[in-house]
C-alpha positions as CSV (number, residue, x, y, z in Angstrom):
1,X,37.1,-68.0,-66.5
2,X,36.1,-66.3,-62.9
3,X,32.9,-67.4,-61.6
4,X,31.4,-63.7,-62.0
5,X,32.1,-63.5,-65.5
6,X,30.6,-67.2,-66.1
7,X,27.3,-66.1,-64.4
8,X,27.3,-63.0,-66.6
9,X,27.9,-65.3,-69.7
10,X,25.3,-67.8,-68.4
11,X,21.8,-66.1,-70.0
12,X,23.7,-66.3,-73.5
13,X,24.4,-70.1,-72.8
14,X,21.0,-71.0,-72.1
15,X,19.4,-69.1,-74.7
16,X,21.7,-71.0,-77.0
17,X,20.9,-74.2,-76.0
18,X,17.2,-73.5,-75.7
19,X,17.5,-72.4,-79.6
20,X,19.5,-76.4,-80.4
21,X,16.7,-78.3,-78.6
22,X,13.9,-76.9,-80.4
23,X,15.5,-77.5,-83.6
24,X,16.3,-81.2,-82.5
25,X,12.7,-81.6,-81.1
26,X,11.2,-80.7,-84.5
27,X,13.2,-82.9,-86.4
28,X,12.4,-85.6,-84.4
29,X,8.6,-85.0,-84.6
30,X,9.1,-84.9,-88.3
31,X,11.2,-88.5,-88.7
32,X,8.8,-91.1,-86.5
33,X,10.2,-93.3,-83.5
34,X,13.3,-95.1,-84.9
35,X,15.0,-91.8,-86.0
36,X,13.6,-90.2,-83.2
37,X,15.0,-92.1,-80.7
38,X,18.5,-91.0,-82.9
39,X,18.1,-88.1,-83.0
40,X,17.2,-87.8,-78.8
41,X,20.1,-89.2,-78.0
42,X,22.9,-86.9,-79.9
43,X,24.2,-84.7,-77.4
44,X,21.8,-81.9,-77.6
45,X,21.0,-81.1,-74.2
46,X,24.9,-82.6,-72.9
47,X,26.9,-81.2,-76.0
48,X,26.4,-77.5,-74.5
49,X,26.6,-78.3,-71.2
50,X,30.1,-79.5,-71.7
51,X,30.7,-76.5,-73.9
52,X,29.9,-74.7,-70.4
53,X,32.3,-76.8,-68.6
54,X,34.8,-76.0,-70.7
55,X,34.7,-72.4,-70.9
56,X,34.7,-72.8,-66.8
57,X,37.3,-75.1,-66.1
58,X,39.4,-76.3,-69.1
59,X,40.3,-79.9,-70.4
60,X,41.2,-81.7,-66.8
61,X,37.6,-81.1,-65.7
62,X,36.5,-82.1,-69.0
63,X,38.6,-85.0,-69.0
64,X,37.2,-86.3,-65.2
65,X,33.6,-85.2,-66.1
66,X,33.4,-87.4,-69.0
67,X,34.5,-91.1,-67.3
68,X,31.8,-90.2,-65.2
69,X,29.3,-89.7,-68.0
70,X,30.6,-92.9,-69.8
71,X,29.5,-94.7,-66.4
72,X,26.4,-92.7,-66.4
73,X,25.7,-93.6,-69.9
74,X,24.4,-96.9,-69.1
75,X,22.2,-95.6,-66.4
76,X,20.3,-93.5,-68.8
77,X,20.1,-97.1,-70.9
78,X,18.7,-98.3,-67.8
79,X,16.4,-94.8,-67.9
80,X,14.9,-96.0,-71.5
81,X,14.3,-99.4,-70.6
82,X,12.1,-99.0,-67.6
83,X,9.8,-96.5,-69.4
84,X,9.4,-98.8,-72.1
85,X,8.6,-101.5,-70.1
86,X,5.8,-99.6,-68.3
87,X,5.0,-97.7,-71.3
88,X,4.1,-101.1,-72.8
89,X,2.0,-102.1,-70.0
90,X,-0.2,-99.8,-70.4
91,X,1.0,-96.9,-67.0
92,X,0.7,-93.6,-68.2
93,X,3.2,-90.8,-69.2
94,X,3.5,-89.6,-65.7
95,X,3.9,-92.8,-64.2
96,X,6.0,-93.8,-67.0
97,X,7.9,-90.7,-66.4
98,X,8.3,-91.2,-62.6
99,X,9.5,-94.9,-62.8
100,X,12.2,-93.9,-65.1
101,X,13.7,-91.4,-62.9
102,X,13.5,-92.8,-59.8
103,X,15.5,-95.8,-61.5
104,X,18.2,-93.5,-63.0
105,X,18.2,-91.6,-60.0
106,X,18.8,-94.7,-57.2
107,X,21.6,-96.0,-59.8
108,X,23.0,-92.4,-60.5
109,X,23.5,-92.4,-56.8
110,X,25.3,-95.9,-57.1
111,X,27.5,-94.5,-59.4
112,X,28.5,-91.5,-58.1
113,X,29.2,-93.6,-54.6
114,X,31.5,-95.7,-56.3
115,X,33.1,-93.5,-58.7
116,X,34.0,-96.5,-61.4
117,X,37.5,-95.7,-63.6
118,X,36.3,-95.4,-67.8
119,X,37.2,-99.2,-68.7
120,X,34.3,-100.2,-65.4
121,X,32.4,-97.5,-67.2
122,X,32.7,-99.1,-70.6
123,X,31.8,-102.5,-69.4
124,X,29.0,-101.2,-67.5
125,X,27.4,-100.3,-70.5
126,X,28.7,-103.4,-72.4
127,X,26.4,-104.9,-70.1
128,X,23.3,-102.4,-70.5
129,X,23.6,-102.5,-74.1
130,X,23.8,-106.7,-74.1
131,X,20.2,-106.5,-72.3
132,X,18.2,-103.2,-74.0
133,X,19.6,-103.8,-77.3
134,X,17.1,-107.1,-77.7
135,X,14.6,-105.4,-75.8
136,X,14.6,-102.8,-78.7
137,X,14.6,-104.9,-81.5
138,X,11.0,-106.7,-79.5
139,X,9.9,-103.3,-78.9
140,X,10.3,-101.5,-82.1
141,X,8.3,-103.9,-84.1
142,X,4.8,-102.1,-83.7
143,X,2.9,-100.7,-86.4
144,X,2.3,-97.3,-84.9
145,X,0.3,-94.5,-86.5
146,X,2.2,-90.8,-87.2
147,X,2.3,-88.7,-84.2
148,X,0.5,-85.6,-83.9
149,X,2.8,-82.5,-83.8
150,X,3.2,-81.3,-80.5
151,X,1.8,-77.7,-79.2
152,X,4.4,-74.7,-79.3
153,X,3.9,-75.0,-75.5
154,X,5.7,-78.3,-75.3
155,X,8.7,-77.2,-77.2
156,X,9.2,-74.1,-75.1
157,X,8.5,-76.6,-71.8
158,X,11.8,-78.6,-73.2
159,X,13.8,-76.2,-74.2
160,X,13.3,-74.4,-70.6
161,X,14.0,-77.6,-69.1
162,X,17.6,-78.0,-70.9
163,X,18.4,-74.7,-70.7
164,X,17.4,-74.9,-66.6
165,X,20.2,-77.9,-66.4
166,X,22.6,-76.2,-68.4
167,X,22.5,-73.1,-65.9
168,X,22.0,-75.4,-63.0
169,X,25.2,-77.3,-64.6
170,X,27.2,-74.0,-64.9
171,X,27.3,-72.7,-61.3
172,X,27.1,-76.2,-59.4
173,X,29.6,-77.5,-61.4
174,X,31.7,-75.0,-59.4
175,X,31.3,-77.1,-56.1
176,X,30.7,-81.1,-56.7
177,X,33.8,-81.5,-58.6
178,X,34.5,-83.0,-62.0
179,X,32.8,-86.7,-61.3
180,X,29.6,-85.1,-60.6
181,X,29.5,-82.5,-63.1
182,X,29.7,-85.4,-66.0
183,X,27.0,-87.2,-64.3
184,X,24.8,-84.0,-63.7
185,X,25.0,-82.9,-67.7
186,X,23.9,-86.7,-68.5
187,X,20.5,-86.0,-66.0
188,X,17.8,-87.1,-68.7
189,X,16.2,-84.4,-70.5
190,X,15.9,-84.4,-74.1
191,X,15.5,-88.3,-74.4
192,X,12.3,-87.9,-71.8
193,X,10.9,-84.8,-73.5
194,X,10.7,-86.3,-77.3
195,X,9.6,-89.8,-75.1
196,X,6.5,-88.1,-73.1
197,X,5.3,-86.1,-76.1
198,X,5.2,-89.0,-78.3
199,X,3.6,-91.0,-75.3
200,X,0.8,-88.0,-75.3
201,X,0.3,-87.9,-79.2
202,X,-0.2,-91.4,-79.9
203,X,0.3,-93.5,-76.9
204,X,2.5,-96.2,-74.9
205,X,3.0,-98.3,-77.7
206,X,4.8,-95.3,-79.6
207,X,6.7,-94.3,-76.7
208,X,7.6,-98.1,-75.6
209,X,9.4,-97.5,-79.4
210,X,11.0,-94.3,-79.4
211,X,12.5,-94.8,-76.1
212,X,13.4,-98.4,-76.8
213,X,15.2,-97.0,-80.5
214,X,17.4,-94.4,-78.4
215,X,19.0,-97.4,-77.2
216,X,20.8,-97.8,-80.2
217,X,22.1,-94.2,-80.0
218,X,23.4,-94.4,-76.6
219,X,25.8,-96.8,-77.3
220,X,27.7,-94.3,-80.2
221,X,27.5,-91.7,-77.5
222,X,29.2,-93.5,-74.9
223,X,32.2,-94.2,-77.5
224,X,32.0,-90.5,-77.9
225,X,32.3,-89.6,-74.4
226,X,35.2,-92.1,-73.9
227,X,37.1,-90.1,-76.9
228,X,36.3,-87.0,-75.0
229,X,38.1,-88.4,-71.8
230,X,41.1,-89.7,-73.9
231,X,41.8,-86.6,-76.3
232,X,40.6,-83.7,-73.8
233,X,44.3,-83.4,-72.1
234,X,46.3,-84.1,-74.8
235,X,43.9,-82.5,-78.1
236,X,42.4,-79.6,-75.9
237,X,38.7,-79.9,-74.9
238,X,37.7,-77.9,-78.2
239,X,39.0,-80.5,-80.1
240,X,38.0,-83.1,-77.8
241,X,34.7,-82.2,-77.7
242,X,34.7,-81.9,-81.3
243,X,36.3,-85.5,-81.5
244,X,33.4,-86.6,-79.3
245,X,30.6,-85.3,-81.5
246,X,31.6,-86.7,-84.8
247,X,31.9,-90.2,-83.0
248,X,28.1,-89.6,-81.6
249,X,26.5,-87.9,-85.0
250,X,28.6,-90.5,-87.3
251,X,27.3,-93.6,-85.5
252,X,23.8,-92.6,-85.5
253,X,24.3,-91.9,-89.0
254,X,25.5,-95.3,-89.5
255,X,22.6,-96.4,-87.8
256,X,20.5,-94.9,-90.2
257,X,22.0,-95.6,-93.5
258,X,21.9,-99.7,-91.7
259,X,18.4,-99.2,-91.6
260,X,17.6,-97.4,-95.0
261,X,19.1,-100.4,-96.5
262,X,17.3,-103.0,-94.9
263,X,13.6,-101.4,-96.0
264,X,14.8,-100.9,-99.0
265,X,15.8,-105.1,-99.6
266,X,12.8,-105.5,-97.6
267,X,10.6,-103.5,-100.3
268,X,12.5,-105.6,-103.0
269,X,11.9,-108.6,-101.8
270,X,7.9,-107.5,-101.8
């Protein structure tokens, strides 16, 4: 696909993606912080950018772009943790907010310097997982109250915001190469949004456990992004793709079926 005729297609992609992170936004207002933090980290805001990529440069570029979002995975793991942590001690959502980036952003930079092959990627975030993963289980045991639902005004912020990096995504990706393009469609978004409205609603307790729970999630997605590298060439980055979101959505279901059963022995045993 020409540039020109990606721009002209680029309103319909944003709207589309606007439309998906509303409806995941919702649901996770409606499912408290454990789900939540699921259902922040399927690939809502990353899913259609890489639907973008595709339409603009085919499976290679897929292929490339997703070793650099397996690497860029455990950065975003290193994103959660930090606003946890400060969540916990008490800094507020904007502080919260500005720590977390400004971590993900320093090691994005790392990443992007040294361009790590997919099995460096994978270990990096064998690594993140072996640290957050405890830190969730500490964080996620607080008795927090419901949280408000958020204004209209929110959802619209986020689902500007992804649809912004989607259209930032589409016409950039043109000129910073594959590598970069998988690391730019990982940029936090969605994961932040659900984090900093919970954090506003009912406080740093909450979000210390919703962003602490997405930690979970993160590790099905960089499975998924791995499949995406392996199958793009050879499958096609439809199928790919595809491949790629049933590895995400099916271990976050896992995840949640793991956890249904454990309250419900938990309310036997009571």
């Amino acid at each position: 696909m020409a540039l020109d005729a990606a721009l002209l297609a680029l309103p319909v992609k944003m709207l589309l993606v606007a439309a998906v992170v509303v409806a995941g936004s919702l649901a996770a207002q409606k499912a408290g912080p454990f789900v939540g933090g699921l259902i922040a980290t399927l690939p809502i805001s990353a899913g259609p950018a890489y639907v973008v990529l595709a339409l603009d440069h085919g499976a290679a570029f897929i292929a490339e772009s997703a070793v650099g979002s397996v690497s860029i995975n455990a950065v975003t793991v290193l994103f959660v943790m930090t606003y946890a942590v400060l969540a916990r001690r008490g800094v507020g959502a904007p502080g919260c907010l500005a720590g977390a980036i400004g971590a993900w952003l320093l090691a994005a930079v790392a990443i992007r310097a040294l361009t790590p092959p997919l099995w460096a990627g994978l270990v990096l975030n064998a690594v993140a997982l072996a640290i957050g993963v405890p830190l969730a289980l500490r964080f996620s045991r607080v008795a927090m109250p419901p949280a408000n639902a958020s204004r209209p005004v929110d959802l619209v912020l986020r689902a500007l915001a992804v649809a912004t990096l989607v259209g930032v995504l589409s016409v950039v990706s043109w000129h910073i190469g594959p590598l970069a393009s998988g690391i730019l469609a990982l940029f936090p978004v969605v994961i932040p949004s659900v984090v900093v409205v919970t954090h506003r609603a009912v406080g740093g307790l909450a979000a210390a456990a919703v962003a602490a729970s997405s930690i979970y999630g993160l590790a099905g997605f960089a499975a998924g992004m791995a499949a995406v590298h392996l199958a793009a060439v050879p499958l096609g980055a439809a199928a790919a793709l595809l491949i790629g979101l049933a590895i995400s959505v099916a271990w976050n279901g896992l995840l949640f079926m793991l956890r249904l059963r454990r309250m419900r022995r938990v309310a036997a045993a009571t």
